[in-house]
N, C-alpha and C positions, 0 to 999 in steps of 0.2 A: 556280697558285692565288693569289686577291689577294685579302683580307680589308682592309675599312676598317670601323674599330668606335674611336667615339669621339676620332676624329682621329688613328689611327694607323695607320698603314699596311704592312702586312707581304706581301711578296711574296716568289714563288718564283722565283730565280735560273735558271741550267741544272741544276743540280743538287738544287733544291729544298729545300738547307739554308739558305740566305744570309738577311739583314734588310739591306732596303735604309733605307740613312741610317742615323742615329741613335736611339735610342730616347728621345726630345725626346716628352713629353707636353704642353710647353706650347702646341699647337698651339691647343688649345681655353681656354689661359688657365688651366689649371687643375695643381696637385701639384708635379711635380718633375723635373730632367732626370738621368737615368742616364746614368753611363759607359758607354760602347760593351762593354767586358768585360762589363758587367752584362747585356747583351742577348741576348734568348733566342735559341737557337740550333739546339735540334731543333724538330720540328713538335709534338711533347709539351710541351713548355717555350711554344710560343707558340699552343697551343691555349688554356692554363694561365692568360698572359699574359691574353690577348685575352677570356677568363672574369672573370676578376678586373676584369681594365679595364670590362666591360660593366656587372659587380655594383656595379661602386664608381659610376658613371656613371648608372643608375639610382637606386641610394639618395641621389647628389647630387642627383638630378632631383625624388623622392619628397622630401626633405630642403627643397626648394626650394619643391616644387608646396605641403607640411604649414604654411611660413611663408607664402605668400601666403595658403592658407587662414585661417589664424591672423590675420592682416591685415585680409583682408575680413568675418568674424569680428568683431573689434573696432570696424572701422568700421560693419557693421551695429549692432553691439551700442550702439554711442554713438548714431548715426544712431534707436534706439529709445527711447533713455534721452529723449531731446531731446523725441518726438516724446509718449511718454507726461509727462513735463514740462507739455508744450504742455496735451495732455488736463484735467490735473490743474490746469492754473492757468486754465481754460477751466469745467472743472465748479467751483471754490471762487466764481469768481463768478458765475455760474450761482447755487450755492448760498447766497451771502452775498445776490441779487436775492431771492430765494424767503422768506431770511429776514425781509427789511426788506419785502417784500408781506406778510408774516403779523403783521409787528409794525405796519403800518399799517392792516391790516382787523381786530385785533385793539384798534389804538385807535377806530377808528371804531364798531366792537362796543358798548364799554363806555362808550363816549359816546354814542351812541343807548339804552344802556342806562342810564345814568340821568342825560337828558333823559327818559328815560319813566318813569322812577320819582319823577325831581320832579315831573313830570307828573300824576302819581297822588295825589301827598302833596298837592301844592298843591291839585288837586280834592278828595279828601279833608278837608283842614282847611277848606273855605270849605263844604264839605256839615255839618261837624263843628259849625260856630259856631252853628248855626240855634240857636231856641230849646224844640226837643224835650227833654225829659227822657234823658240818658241811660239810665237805667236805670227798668224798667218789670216789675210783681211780674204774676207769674201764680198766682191763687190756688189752682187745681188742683194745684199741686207743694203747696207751704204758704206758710202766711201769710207765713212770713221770708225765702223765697227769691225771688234778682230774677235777671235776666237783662241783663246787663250789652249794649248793642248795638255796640260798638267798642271791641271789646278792643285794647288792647298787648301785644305779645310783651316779650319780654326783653329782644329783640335790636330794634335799630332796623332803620330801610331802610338806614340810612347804615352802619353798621356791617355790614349782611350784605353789602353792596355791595362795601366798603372787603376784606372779608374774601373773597369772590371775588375780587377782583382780586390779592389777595397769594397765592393758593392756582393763581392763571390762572397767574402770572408764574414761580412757581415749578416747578409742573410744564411750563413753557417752558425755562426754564433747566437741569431736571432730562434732559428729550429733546435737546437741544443738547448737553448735555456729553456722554450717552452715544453719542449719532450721532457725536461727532465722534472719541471712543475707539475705535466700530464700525471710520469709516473709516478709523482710522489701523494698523489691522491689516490 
């Protein structure tokens, strides 16, 4: 009978109690060397043996196979880190492009907006100058009542304009800060 399990070798003699050599585990680099006394000597004893050496020899191999796992593991998990990295610094400008497009169609906006409202005003006041009577009495209402033909508001151009603009910018600034709270979760 000749067993080899994990670099150790135990054969049967003539008599089929013997160990041949020493009971040297360092064959495979690994544990310890036993006195020859200490080596097994029935077939009981090195069934025993040769169990335990298997068990220990697996769980070193399990033990072994769990840290390269662990390894590769880490090195995926950095290899991710890097790659979502990349992602994220890839969409911020991405996202800082998109912003500075809306902050330049946004000034061209309210520059074509009022170039068209001076636009207006300026026709406006050169229709206004003529020398029509502003205001002009309809006798059917009553004698006292006139009809004024170019009213003023309360509010100028200049001022509703000036007042969109601060009302534009702030709910710009109000969606910027929340997007950017969004994506920081």
């Amino acid at each position: 009978m000749q067993l080899a399990v994990s670099g150790v070798k135990v054969s049967a003699a003539q008599g089929g109690h013997s160990v041949s050599g020493s009971a040297n585990l360092q064959g495979r680099g690994t544990w310890f060397s036993a006195p020859l006394a200490a080596a097994p000597r029935t077939k009981i004893e090195q069934y025993w043996v040769v169990r335990a050496l298997v068990a220990e020899t697996l769980l070193s191999a399990r033990d072994q196979h769990q840290d390269e796992l662990a390894e590769m593991r880490g090195v995926e998990e950095r290899k991710r880190e890097r790659d979502i990295g990349v992602i994220l610094h890839a969409n911020d400008q991405r996202q800082r492009r998109l912003e500075q497009l809306m902050a330049m169609c946004l000034v061209v906006l309210l520059g074509l907006m009022a170039w068209l409202v001076l636009k207006i005003t300026s026709d406006h006041d050169a229709k206004g100058k003529s020398s029509k009577p502003s205001h002009f009495t309809i006798p059917i209402l009553s004698p006292f009542t006139s009809v004024v033909e170019h009213e003023t508001g309360v509010f100028g151009t200049k001022a509703v304009t000036v007042f969109v603009l601060v009302i534009g910018i702030a709910v710009y600034a109000s969606l910027k800060h929340r997007l950017s709270q969004w994506r920081a979760r």
